[in-house]
N, C-alpha and C positions, 0 to 999 in steps of 0.2 A: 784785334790782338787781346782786348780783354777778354774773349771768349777760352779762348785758350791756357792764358794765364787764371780764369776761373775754373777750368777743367784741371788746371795741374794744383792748384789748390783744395779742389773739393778732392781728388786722389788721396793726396798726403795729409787729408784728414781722415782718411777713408769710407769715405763717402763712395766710391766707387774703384773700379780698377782701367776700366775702359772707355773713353768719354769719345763723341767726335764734336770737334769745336772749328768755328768757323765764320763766315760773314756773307752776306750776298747786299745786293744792291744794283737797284736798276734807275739810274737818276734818268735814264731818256725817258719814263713814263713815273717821274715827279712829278703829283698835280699843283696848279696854280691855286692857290686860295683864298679866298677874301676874310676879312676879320668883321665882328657884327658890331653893327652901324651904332652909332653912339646918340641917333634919333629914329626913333620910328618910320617906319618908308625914307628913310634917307635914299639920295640917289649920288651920292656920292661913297661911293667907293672903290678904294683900292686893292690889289690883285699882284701877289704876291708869288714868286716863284720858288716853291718848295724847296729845290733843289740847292738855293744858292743862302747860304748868309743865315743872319736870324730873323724870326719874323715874331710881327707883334713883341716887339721887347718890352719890360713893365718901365715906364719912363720915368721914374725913382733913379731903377738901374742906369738907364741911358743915360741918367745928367752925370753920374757918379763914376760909370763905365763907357760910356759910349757903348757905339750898336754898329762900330765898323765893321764894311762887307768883308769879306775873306783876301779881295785882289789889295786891300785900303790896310790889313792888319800885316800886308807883306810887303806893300811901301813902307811902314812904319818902323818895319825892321830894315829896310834897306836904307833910311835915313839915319835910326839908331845906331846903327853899325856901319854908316858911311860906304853903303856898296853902289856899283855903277851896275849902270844899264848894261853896259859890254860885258861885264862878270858876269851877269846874270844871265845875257844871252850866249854868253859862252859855256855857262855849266849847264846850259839847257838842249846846246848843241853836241857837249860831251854825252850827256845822258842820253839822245838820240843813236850815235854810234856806237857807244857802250851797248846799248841793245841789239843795233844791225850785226856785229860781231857776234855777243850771245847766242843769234837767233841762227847765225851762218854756220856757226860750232855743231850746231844743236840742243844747244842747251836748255831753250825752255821749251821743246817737243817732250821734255822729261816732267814736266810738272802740268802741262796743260788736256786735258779732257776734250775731246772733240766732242760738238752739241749740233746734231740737226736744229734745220730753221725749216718750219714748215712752210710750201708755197703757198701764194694767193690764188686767183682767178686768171692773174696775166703775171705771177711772177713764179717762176718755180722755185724748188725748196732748194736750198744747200747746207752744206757739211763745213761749221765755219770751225777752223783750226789752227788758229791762230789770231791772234789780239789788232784787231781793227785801229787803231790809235794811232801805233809810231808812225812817224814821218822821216825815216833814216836821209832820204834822200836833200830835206833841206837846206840849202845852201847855208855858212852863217848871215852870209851878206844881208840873204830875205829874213832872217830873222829880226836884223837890223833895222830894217826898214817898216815895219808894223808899229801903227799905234801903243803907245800904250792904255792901259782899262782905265788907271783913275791920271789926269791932267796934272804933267809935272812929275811924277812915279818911273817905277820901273820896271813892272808887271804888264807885260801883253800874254796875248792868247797861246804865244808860243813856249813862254818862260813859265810856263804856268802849266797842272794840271788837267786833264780833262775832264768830260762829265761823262762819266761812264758806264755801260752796265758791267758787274763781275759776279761772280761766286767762288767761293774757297771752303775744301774741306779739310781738317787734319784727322788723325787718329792721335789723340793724348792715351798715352797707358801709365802703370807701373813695371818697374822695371818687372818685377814677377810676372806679370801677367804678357810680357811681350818675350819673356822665357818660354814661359809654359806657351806661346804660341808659335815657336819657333820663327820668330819678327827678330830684326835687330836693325834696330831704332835711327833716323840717322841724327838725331840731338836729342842732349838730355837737355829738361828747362834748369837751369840754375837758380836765376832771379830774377825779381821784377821789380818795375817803380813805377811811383803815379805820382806825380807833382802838377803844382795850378803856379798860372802867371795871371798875369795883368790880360784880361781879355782885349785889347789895342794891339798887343805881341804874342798872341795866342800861337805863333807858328814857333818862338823860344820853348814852347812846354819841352821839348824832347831832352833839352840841355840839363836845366835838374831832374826830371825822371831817370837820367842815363846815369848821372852822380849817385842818386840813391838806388840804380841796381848796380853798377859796377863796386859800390860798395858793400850789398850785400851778398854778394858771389865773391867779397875777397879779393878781387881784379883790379885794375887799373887801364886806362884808354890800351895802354904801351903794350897790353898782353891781347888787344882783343886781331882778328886775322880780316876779319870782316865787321862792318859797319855799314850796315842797313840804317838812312833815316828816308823816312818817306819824302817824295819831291811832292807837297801841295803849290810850293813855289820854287824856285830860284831864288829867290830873295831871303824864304824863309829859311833853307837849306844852308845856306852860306852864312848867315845869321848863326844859324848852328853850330856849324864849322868852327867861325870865329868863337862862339862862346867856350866850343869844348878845346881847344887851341890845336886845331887840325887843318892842318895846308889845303887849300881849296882841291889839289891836285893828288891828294892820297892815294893811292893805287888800291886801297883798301874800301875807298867808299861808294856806295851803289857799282860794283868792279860790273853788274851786267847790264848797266842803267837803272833807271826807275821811274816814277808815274807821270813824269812829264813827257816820258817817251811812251810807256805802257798804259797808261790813264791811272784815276782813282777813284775806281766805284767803292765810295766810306768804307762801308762796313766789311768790305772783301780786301783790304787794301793791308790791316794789319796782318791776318794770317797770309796774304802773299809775298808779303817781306818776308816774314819769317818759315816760309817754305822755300822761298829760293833763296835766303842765307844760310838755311841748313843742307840746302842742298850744295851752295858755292862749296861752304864746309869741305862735305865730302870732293867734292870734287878738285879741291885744292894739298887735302891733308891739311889744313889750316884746325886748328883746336877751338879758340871760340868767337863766334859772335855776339853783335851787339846790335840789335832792333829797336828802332823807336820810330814815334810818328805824333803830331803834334794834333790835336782835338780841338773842333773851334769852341769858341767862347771862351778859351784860356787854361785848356789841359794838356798835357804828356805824360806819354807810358813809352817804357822800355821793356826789354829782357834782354837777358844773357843767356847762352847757347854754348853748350858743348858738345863738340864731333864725337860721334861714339862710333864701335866698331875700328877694327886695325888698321 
């Protein structure tokens, strides 16, 4: 999302008229890494998985901040904010059908890019067209019934994100230049924010980043149509909720699911909010949304979106 929000910024300094901004990420080929030995031929050491958490943290910081994994900083919101294991698996199971629905509509055949997958030796190639991840069919009973990641929490593999690969392209313009192109846009950016918490609650960043864009677009929660926050958890999600004081059951929020149903490959994760809340937009008449997604280590960004076109 920051990419995009730096393209509509370097615009309106005019810095440019036309920018494409975007995110990729392929976490299934994270490598593992080791950190260097703190003795000479040491033979001990440990092997870290890229993809997950922070690594090597400077242990100043950890005594001061801690160095909680990602599934440990969404228990913490789920005990801060008093949420149950059944909420959790319940808005996890909503977000699963929210999608199977979208996907029946036809709704995200509008925004997704069919990608040949070249074959091997013994496997032949295909033409993947659609997002590998949901699991519409999951009962909620089996969601119940799985472990959770950290002993005593609320976070399992189902209420939770995946590790995924994505890519996302936008076209940012000026309004002139998508004139003179004969384009009409389906949002304009309005605003944006970036606010830090306590890296422990790092999944709360969306809460005050969404205060300081809603504030600077003039708006208020009451006017937006749509509310995009990214699912890293269940836990984190509903944590959110409660801060912005929004019913767990909003017909407004993730309306076509989100990343615990679709995955979240990082860096592809903000621009595909904010493609498919501009696209809900248009396809509701709805006027503006409001995107956010929480960044580990203790940050959030938002934007605000408005439907352009009749």
């Amino acid at each position: 999302m920051g990419a995009i929000i730096a393209a509509a910024h370097a615009i309106t300094g005019g810095e440019g008229k036309v920018m494409i901004a975007g995110g990729v990420e392929s976490m299934t080929r994270a490598p593992f890494v080791v950190g260097k030995s703190e003795q000479a031929f040491s033979k001990q050491m440990t092997v870290f998985d890229s993809a997950l958490g922070a690594r090597f943290p400077n242990p100043e910081i950890e005594k001061e901040f801690g160095a909680d994994t990602m599934p440990q900083t969404a228990d913490n919101l789920a005990a801060k904010y008093d949420l149950s294991r059944e909420e959790c698996d319940r808005f996890a199971f909503q977000s699963q059908r929210k999608y199977a629905a979208a996907k029946a509509d036809g709704f995200f055949a509008g925004e997704i890019h069919a990608v040949r997958v070249p074959g091997g030796r013994k496997k032949p190639g295909a033409v993947v067209t659609e997002d590998e991840f949901p699991r519409p069919d999951t009962p909620l009973e089996k969601l119940a019934s799985l472990r959770t990641l950290v002993p005593g929490g609320v976070t399992t593999p189902a209420n939770a994100s995946g590790l995924n690969d994505g890519a996302v392209a936008m076209v940012v313009a000026s309004q002139s230049a998508g004139e003179s192109a004969g384009q009409t846009p389906l949002a304009r950016i309005l605003s944006s924010g970036v606010a830090g918490v306590a890296p422990r609650i790092m999944g709360y960043g969306p809460v005050p980043a969404s205060k300081i864009a809603l504030k600077r677009a003039g708006l208020t929660m009451n006017d937006m149509d749509v509310i995009e926050i990214n699912e890293a958890f269940a836990a984190q999600v509903l944590a959110c909720l409660k801060g912005m004081d929004i019913a767990f059951d909003d017909s407004r929020v993730n309306p076509n699911g989100g990343a615990i149903a679709v995955g979240h490959p990082l860096g592809a994760s903000g621009p595909r909010i904010a493609l498919t809340a501009a696209r809900q937009l248009q396809r509701t008449g709805g006027r503006y949304a409001l995107v956010s997604m929480c960044i580990g280590l203790g940050q959030g960004i938002a934007m605000v979106m408005e439907r352009t076109g009749s």
